[in-house]
N, C-alpha and C positions, 0 to 999 in steps of 0.2 A: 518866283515865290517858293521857298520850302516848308515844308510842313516836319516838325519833329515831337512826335507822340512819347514821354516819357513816365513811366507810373511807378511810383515805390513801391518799393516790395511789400507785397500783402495790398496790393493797392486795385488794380481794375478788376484781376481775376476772383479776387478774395470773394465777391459778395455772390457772384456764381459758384466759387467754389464751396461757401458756405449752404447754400440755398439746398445745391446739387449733394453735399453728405446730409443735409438734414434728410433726406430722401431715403441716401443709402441707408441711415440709421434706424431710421424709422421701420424700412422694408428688412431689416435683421431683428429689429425687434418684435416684427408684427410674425415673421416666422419662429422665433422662438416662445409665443404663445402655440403654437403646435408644438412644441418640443423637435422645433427643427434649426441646428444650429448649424450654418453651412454656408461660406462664404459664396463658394460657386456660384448658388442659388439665390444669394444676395444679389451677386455682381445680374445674375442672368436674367431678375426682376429689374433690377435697376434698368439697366439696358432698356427693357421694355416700356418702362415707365417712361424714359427720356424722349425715345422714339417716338411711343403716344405724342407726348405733349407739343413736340416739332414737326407734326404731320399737318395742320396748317401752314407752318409755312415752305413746306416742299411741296404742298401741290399750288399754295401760287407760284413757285418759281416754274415747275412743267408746266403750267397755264400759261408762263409768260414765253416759255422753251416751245411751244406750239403756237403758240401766237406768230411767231417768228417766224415761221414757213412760207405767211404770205409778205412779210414784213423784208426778211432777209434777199431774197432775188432784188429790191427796188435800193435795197443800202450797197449791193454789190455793185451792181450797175455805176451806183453816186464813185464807188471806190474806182473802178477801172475807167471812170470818166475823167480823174486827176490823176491817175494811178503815177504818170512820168512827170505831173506838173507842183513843183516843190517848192515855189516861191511861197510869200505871205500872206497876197489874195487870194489866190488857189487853194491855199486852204482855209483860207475864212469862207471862202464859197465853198468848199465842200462840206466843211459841218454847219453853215447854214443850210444847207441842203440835206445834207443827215439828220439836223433838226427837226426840217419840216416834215420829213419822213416819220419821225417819231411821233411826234403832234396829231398829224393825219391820224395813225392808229389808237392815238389818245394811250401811247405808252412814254416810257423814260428808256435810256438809255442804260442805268442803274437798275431798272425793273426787275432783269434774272439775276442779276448777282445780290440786292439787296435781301433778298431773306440769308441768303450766303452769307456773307457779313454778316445780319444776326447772328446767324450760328455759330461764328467764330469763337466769341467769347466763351458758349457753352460747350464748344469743342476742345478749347482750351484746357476751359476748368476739368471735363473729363477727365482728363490722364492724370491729373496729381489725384485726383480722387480715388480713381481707382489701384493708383501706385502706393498710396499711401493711407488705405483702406482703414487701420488705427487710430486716423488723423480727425475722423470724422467718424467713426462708430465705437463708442463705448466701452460696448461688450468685450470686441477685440484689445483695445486696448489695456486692459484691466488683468489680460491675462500674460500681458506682458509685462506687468506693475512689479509682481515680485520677483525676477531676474534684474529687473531694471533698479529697484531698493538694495541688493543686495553689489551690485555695482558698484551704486556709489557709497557703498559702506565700504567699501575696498579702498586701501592704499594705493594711487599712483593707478588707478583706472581710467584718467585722463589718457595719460600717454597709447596706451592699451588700444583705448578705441579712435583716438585719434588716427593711428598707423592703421588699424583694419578700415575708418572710416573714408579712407585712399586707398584702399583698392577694391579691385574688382569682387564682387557683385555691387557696393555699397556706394561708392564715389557723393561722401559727406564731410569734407575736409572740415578741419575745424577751424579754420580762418572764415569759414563762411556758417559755421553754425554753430552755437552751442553747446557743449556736452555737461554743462553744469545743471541745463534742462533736461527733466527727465520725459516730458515731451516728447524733446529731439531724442532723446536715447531708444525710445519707443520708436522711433520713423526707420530710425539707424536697424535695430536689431528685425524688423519686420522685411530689412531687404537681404537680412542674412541666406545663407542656403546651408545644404546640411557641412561644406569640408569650413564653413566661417563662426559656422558653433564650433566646431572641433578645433579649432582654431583660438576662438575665445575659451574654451574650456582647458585646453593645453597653456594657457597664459593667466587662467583664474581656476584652477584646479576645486577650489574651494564651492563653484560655480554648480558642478555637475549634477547633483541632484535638482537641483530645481534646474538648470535648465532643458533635462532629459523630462521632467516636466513638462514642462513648457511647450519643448518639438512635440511631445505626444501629444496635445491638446491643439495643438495647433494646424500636425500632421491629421487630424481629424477634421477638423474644419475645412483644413483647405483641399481634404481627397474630394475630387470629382469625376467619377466614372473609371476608376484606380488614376486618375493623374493628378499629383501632385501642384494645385496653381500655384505654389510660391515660388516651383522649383523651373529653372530652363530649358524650356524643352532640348535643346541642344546638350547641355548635360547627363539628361535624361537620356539620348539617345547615345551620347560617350559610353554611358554606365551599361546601357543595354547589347551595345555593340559587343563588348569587355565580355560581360556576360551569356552570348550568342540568343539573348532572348529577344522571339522573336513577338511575343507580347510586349514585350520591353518598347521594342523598335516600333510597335501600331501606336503604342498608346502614346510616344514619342513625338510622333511628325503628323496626328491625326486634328491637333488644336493648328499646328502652323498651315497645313494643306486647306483644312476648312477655311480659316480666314483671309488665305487667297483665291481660293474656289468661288466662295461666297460670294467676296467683292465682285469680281470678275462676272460670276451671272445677276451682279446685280446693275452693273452699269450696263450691260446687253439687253436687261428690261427697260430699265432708262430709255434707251436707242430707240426702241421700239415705239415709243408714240412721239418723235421727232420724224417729222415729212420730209425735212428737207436732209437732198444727199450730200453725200460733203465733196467739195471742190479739190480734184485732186493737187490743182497748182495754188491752193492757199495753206503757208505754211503754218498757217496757227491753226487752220484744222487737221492739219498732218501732223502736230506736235498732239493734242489733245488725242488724235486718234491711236499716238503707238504710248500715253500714258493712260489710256487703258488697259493696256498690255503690263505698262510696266507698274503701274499701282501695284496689284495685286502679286505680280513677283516682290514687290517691295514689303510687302504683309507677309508673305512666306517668310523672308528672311528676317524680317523683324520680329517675326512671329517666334524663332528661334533664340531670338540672342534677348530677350525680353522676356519678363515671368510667365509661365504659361495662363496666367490672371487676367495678364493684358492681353493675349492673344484671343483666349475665351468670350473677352469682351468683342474685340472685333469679329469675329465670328458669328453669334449671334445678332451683333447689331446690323451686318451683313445678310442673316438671316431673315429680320424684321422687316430690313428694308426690300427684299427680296419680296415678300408677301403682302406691303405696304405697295410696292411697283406696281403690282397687281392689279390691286384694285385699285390706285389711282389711275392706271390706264383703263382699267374698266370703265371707270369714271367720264374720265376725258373721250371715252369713244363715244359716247354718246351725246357731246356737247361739241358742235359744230367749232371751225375756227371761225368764221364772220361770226357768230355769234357772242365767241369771248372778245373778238374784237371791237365789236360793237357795245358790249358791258363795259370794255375796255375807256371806249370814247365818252359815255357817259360819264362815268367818275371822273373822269381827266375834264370833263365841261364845269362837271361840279367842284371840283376843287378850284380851278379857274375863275369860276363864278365869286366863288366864296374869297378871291384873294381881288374881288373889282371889274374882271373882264366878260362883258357880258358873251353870249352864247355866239352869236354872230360875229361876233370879232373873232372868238376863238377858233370857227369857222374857216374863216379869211385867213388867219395866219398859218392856220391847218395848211392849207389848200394854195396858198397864194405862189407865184414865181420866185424861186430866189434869185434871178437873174438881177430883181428888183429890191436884194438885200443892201444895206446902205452898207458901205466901206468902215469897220468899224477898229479903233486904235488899239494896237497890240502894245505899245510901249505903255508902265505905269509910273510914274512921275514919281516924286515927295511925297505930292500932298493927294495924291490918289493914294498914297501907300498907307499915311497917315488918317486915310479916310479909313481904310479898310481895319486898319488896328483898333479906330474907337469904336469901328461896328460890332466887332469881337467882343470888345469890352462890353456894350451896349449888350449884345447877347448871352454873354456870361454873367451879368448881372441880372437880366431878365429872367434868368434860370435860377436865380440863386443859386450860383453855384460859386462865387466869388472864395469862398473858404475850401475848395474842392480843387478848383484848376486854377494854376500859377501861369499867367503870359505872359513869355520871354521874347521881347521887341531884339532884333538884329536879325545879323548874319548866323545861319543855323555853324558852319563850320566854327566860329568863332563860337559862339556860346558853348559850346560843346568841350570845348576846351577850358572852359572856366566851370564846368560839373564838377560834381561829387558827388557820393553816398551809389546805392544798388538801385536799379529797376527791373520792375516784372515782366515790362513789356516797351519796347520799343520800334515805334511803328515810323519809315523813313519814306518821303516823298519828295524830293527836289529834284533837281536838274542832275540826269541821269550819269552826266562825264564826275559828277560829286560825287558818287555813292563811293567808290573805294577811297576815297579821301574820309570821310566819316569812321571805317569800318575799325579803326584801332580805337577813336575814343566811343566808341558804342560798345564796343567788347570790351573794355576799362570800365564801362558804367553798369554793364550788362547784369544780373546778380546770378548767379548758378540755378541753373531749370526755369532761365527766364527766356521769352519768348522776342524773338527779332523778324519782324515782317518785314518786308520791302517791297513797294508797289512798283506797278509798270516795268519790269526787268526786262520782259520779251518785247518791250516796244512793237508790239501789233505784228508780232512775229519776226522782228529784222533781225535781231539779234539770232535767231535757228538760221539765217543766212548767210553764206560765204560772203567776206570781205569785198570779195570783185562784183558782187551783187548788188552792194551800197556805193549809194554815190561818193563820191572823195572829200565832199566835202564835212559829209556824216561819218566818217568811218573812224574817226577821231573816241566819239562817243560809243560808238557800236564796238572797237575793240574795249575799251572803258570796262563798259556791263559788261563784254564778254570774261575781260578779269574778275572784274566782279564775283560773280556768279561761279568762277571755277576758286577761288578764291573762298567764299561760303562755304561749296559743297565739301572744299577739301582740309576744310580749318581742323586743324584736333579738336578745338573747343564750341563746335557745333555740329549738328546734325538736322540737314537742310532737305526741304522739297519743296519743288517749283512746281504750281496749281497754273493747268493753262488755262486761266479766269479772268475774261478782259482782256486786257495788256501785259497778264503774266504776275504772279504774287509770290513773292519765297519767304518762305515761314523756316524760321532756325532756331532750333534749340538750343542754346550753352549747355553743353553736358561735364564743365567743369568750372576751374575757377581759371585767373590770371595768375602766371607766375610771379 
């Protein structure tokens, strides 16, 4: 079965994206009732605001991260008990047996990662938000309104900004955007930096007074603590180097250090109310263990080559969740594990109940041998297939959502080649030796700053393993994802990280267009 998640642009993200600027908007405008007008200060409430709001569902997933201490040792056990046995029964008896394990503690299997998933979409919408800060607060953008009038009162300003809107800092080609939108001309000029004025002002002379303007009001807003958040920190640090200043140079590398510092003592608080130790000889916790390590080098350097707006953000919100650890493990010290696990088992009786099985059964099936599991069919037929496509339907109607989602019955490789138009997001699940087969019409379809997941990559960690490691008859597949995934991370037209989450998640950005 494959699964292919496809959303037009302005389509999944949009209603978080919208939700998430009425926020930022509101908290700019609720500080300029103080007579405080200051982006920084936006971004650094916003942040907190967000945090707030997601703090229930970070402490169910550490609720469910410690639940697992006494859950964990009985699932490993189940693992090294088939660990060499790779046939079809063998692992229907293993995850009937991983099941039962789950039931007994009256958890899922999905339990820790599902707030995670929540979060997604709101992690998502983050970054255009904050990248595009104009897009969604008013204020901002109003002060960009007259450089942007006076533009397009200009002869042959298309061409102008179409050429700056390809290069670097701005990368807004105009085969993928608008310039007849003064909108888009506002998103365009707010990713400027100070040599892309001078740049535009050397090719619209006429320009200069208003837009010396304009950087001065804007160089106001965006100073936080003397550093510039529109501007890179890494340029920042060029210009100070140049200059031997060595205020230059603090104020420089002090947003990108923090929000690798940050991260870093905040997954160590994380750790901290986890029991159980990690297995040196299990490779998915040796993969997770050295991307704690490398997250937070990975926020230093993106911390650099990214507005110092967006580093600010991560920093703080590193921050909050620093002090949010806290007192969640405060929390959780005081509430037993048999305890959550036994809250645990309740809710899982009562949802159970509420779907027909009474308490006693649920019980027995808890608890029972899987020795005694029935042999159940792995092949799906026609008319199982065709069972499973009306149920879909039956559920997308029940949703109303029939005007919402389009179901596309086939072969996902085949449909994919009969697409057209942009997506925001493309989320890919099938048979693993397929993913590089996919990866030309997904990035054909893909729209520029749209997002590309891909589940299951690390396959329960085989893919972190040498070739001579996998059986032979797997290795077909294992070199496959191994392409894969070197193939993502090195594409020019994405910018990829692999989450050791489950079975392994790579989330990729398109950071341009198709030639």
């Amino acid at each position: 079965m494959s699964i292919l998640v496809l959303t037009q642009t302005g389509g999944i993200l949009k209603p978080f994206a919208i939700i998430l600027g009425f926020i930022m908007n509101y908290i700019y405008r609720f500080l300029q009732i103080f007579g405080i007008n200051n982006v920084a200060l936006t971004i650094i409430l916003f942040t907190l605001v967000i945090n707030v709001l997601m703090i229930p569902l970070t402490v169910k997933q550490q609720k469910f991260s410690k639940m697992s201490s006494l859950m964990n040792p009985e699932l490993q056990k189940v693992q090294k008990k088939y660990q060499n046995r790779k046939d079809e029964k063998s692992m229907r008896m293993m995850q009937a047996e991983t099941q039962a394990i789950y039931d007994k503690y009256g958890a899922s299997p999905t339990g820790g990662c599902l707030p995670m998933v929540i979060q997604l979409p709101i992690l998502f919408a983050l970054y255009p938000v904050i990248q595009e800060v104009p897009r969604y607060v008013n204020g901002i953008k109003e002060i960009y309104m007259p450089v942007v009038n006076q533009i397009m009162a200009t002869d042959g300003y298309q061409k102008i900004l179409e050429k700056i809107g390809n290069a670097a800092p701005v990368y807004m080609p105009a085969n993928a955007y608008d310039y007849t939108d003064p909108n888009i001309l506002v998103r365009v000029l707010y990713k400027f930096q100070d040599s892309t004025w001078n740049t535009l002002v050397d090719k619209m002379p006429s320009l200069e007074t208003v837009v010396d303007k304009t950087t001065a009001t804007m160089g106001h807003l965006n100073t936080f603590l003397g550093i510039n958040i529109g501007e890179q920190p890494l340029t920042m640090l060029m210009d100070a180097l140049k200059d031997f200043s060595i205020v230059g140079i603090i104020l420089a590398v002090i947003i990108p250090i923090m929000a690798g510092l940050t991260q870093f003592i905040s997954v160590k608080l994380m750790q901290q109310q986890q029991t159980t130790t990690i297995d040196p000889d299990n490779p998915m916790a040796r993969s997770m263990n050295s991307m704690n390590y490398i997250m937070p080098l990975f926020s230093v350097f993106m911390g650099f080559t990214l507005p110092a707006g967006l580093g600010l953000y991560w920093a703080i919100s590193a921050i909050v969740r620093c002090v949010q650890q806290m007192a969640i493990n405060k929390y959780l010290s005081k509430k037993s594990v048999e305890e959550m696990i036994e809250e645990q088992r309740k809710k899982a009786a009562k949802k159970r109940e509420k779907k027909g099985a009474p308490a006693k059964e649920i019980n027995r099936m808890a608890t029972k041998s899987t020795r005694n599991v029935t042999e159940q069919k792995t092949s799906v037929s026609s008319k199982e297939k065709e069972e499973k496509i009306q149920q879909a339907k039956e559920n997308i109607k029940n949703q109303g959502k029939e005007d919402q989602i389009t179901l596309l019955e086939g072969d996902a490789i085949e449909i994919l080649k009969e697409l057209d138009g942009k997506y925001d997001l493309i989320f890919v699940d099938a048979a693993k030796g397929q993913y590089i087969h996919f990866l030309e019409d997904v990035l054909r379809l893909l729209a520029p700053d749209g997002v590309l997941v891909s589940d299951n990559v690390l396959q329960d960690g085989d893919v972190a393993k040498s070739r001579y490691a996998i059986e032979r008859r797997d290795r077909t597949i294992h070199k496959r994802m191994r392409d894969y995934l070197y193939t993502i991370k090195n594409h020019p037209l994405l910018e990829t990280t692999i989450l050791p989450v489950g079975d392994g998640v790579a989330i990729s950005i398109k950071t341009g267009d198709n030639e």
